[in-house]
C-alpha positions as MATLAB code, in Angstrom:
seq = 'XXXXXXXXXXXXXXXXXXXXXXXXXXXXXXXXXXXXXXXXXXXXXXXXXXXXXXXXXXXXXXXXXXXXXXXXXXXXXXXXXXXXXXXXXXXXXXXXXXXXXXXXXXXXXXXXXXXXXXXXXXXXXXXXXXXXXXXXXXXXXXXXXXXXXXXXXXXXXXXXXXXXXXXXXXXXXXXXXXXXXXXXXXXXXXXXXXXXXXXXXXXXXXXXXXXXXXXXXXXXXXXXXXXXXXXXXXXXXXXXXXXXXXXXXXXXXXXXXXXXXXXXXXXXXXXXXXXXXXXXXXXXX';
ca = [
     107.201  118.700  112.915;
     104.677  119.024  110.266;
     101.083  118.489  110.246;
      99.470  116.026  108.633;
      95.651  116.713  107.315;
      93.535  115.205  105.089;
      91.223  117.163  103.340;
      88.316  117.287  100.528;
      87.403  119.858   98.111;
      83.151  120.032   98.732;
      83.470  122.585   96.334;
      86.108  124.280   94.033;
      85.338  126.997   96.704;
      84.574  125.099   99.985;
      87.203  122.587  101.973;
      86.836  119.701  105.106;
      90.025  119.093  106.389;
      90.633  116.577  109.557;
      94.058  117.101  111.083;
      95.428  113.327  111.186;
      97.097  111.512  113.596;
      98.261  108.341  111.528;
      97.824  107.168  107.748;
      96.777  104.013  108.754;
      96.792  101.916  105.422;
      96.403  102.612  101.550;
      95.632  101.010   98.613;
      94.462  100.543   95.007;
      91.978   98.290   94.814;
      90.577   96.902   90.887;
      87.863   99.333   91.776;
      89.447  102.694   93.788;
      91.746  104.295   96.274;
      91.041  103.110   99.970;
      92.679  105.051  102.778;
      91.940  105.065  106.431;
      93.369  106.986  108.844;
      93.209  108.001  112.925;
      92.181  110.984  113.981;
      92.228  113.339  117.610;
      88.440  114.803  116.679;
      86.961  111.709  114.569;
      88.692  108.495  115.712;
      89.457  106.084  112.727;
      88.035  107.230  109.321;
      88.167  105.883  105.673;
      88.222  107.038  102.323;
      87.177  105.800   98.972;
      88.906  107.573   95.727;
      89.557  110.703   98.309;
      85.988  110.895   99.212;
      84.933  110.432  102.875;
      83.089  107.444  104.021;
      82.743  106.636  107.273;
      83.905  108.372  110.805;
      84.614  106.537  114.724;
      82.854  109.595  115.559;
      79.613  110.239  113.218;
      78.581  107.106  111.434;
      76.063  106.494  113.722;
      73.685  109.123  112.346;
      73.839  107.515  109.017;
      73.566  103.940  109.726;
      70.697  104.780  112.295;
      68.762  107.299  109.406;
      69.371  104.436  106.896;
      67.691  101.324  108.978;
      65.300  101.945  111.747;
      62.947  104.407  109.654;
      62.096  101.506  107.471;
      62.179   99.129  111.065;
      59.929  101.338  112.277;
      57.729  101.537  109.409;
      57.358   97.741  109.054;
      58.947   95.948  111.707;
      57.687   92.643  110.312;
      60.229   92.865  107.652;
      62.315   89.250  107.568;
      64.494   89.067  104.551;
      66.672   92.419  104.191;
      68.724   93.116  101.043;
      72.077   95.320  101.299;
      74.025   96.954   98.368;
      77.299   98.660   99.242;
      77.903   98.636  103.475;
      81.324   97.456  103.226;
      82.157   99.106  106.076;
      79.230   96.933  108.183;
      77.709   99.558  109.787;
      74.522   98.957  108.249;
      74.346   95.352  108.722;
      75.316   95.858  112.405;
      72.391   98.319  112.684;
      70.219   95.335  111.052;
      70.913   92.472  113.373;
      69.701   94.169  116.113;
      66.192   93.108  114.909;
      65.505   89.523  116.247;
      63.316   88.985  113.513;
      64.950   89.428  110.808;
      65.974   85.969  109.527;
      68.168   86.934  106.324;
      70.645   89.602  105.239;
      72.202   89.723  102.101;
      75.008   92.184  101.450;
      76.001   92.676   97.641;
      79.640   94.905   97.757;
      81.688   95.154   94.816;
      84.851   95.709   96.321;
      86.021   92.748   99.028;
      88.647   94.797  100.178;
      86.409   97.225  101.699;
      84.988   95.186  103.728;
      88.464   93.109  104.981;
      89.869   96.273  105.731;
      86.802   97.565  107.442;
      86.782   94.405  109.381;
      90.883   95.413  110.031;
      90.912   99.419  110.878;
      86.640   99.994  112.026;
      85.571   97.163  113.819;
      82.749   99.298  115.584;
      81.172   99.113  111.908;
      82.142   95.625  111.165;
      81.689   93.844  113.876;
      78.788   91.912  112.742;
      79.346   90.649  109.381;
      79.971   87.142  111.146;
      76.286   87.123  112.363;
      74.962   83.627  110.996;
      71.946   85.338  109.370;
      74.400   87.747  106.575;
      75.559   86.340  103.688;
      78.379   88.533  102.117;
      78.162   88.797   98.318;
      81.224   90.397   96.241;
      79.852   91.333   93.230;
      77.865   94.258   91.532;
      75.040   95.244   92.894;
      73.355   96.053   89.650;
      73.643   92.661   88.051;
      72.681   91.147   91.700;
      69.172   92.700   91.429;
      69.147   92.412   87.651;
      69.136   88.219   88.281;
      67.183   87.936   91.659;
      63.848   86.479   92.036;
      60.486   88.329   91.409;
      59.181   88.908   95.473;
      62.159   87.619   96.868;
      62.994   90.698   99.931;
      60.763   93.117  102.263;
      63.196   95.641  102.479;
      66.241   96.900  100.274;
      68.808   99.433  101.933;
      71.013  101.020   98.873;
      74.024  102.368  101.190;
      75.989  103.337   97.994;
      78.391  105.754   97.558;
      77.627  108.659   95.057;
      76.251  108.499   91.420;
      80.291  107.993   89.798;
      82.640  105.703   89.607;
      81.295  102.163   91.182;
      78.405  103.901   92.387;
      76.774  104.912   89.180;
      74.751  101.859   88.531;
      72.682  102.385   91.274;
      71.368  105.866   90.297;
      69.240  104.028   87.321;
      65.777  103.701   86.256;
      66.900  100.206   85.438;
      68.025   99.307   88.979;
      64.787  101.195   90.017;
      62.726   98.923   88.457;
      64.581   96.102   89.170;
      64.270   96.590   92.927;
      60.669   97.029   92.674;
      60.559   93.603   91.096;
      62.761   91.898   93.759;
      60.727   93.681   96.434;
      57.594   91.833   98.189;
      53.941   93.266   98.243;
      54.680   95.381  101.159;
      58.512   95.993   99.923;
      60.172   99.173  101.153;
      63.341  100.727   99.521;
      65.643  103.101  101.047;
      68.536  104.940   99.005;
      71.183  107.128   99.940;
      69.507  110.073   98.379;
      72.676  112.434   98.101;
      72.187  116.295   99.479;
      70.413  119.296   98.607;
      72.808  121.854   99.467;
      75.893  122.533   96.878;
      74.590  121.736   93.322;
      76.088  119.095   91.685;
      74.748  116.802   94.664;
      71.664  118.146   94.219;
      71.035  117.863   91.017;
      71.623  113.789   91.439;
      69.051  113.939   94.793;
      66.662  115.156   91.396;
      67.001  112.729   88.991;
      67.104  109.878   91.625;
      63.885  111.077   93.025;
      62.290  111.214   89.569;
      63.044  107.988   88.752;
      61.854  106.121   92.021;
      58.587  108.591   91.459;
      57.894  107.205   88.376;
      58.851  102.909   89.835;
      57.314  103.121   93.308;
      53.295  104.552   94.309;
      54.791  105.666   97.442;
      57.958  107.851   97.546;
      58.646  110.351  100.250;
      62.676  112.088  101.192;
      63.295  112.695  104.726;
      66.964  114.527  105.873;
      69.729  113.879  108.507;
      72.455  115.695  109.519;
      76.008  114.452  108.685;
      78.644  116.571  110.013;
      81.605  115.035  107.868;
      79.394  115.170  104.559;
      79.490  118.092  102.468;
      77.408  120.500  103.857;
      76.188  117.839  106.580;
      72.722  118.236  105.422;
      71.817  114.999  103.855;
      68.526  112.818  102.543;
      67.690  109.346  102.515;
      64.702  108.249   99.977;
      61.748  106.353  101.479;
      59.720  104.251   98.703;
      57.700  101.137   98.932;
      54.815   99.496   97.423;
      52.717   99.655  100.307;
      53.930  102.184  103.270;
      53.750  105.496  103.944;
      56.211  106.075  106.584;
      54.091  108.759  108.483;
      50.685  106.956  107.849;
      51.915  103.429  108.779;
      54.849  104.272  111.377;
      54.357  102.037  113.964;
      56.373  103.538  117.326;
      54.953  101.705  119.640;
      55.666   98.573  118.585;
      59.217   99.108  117.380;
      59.544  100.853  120.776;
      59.044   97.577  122.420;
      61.833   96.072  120.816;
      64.090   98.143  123.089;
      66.761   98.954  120.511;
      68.933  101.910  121.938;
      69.667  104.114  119.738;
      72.346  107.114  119.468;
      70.038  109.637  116.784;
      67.171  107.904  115.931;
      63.802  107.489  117.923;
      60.075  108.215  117.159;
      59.645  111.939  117.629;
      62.224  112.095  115.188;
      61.069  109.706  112.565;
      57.946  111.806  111.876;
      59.994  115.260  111.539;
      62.709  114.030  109.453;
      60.227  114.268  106.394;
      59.202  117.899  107.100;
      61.452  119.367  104.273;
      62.748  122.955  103.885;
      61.126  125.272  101.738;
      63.953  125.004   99.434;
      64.410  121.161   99.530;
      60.747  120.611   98.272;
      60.879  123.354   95.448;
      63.495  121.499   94.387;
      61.709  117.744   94.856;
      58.647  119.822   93.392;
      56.589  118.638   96.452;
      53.733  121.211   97.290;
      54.320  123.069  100.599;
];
């Protein structure tokens, strides 16, 4: 009997490979190649254009990185924005706050999110809540026609700067969110990696460009095992709030969320950067 593995170049000289259990589905949809498949070591998994997404077994880490540092920050916000997320895991993290009143999730490709709903319901499972609106357009154009003030907090879960994804790499979308953002508006973007070059020279020019939009603009790092290298970084801007100045644990530690990876000790030292990380963010040591 054969083996069955799926596996991604990081590198021309570096492999991940998952031994598989089951190809659970594939398709073409007008916008890529969507796989998911079950796994011994990572549960269910998906995959957009060969690229890996989301795992059973990790996605926690990103979906917590991505939310409660801004919750924390401000955990006034009300009116959340969402671009990309199909597989829910964001949103999910997001309804957990009883005061948020309105989510809006912009995802250019439904079928994403319909399978999502299908093969990772432990991501999905709360698109239904009352308070998200689903949107199936581009996210680019979304922000390009929204109202002037009209969201506290935008979350950017995007895949990386090709394909789809491109748009939202922009000075143009930059700006755009600035303008859609409130006076105490925070933006977080998946901020690619600073470890194998070609994703880190997109964490670069992203971080120039929401340098030159935003008066507050900081990177802090996870770890994500199944993402190349599985040292990662989120970007932190906002109009208003520094998110070591103005983090607020106490009061988002009354909220009670339970959490997997996040908490407060950790929300301060995920924006001490390696030597390394800030030469190449040009931050002063």
């Amino acid at each position: 009997m054969l083996d069955l593995w799926y596996t991604e170049n990081w590198t021309e000289n570096t492999k991940f490979s998952i031994k598989v259990k089951e190809h659970l589905h594939s398709e073409m949809s007008k916008f890529q190649k969507i796989d998911f498949f079950d796994s011994e070591e990572y549960g269910k998994f998906f995959t957009l254009d060969g690229l890996m997404m989301v795992t059973e077994k990790d996605e926690f880490i990103y979906h917590d990185m991505i939310t409660h540092v801004a919750m924390a920050t401000n955990p006034k916000v009300k009116k959340v924005l969402v671009i990309g997320a199909g597989d829910g895991g964001t949103v999910r993290e997001l309804t957990r706050y009883k005061n948020i009143e309105k989510i809006d999730m912009v995802e250019i490709d439904e079928r994403v999110v319909r399978l999502s709903q299908q093969f990772l319901p432990v991501t999905a499972e709360k698109l239904e809540d009352p308070r998200v609106t689903m949107y199936f357009e581009d996210g680019l154009k979304f922000v390009e026609e929204a109202e002037a003030g009209k969201y506290d907090l935008i979350l950017v879960d995007s895949t990386d700067p090709i394909s789809v994804g491109e748009g939202l790499f922009t000075t143009e979308f930059y700006n755009n969110c600035f303008r859609v953002l409130g006076e105490e508006g925070i933006l977080i973007n998946q901020h690619e990696s600073p470890y194998f070059e070609k994703f880190s020279k997109e964490m670069q020019k992203a971080h120039r460009k929401i340098l030159d939009t935003f008066p507050i603009a900081k990177v802090y790092q996870f770890h994500q095992p199944t993402y190349p290298s599985g040292h990662w970084l989120f970007g932190f801007a906002s109009k208003k709030f520094d998110p070591i100045k103005d983090h607020n644990p106490e009061e988002w530690e009354k909220l009670n969320i339970k959490t997997r990876y996040y908490n407060s000790e950790l929300h301060r030292g995920c924006f001490a950067l390696p030597n390394y990380v800030k030469e190449m963010l040009e931050i002063e040591k």
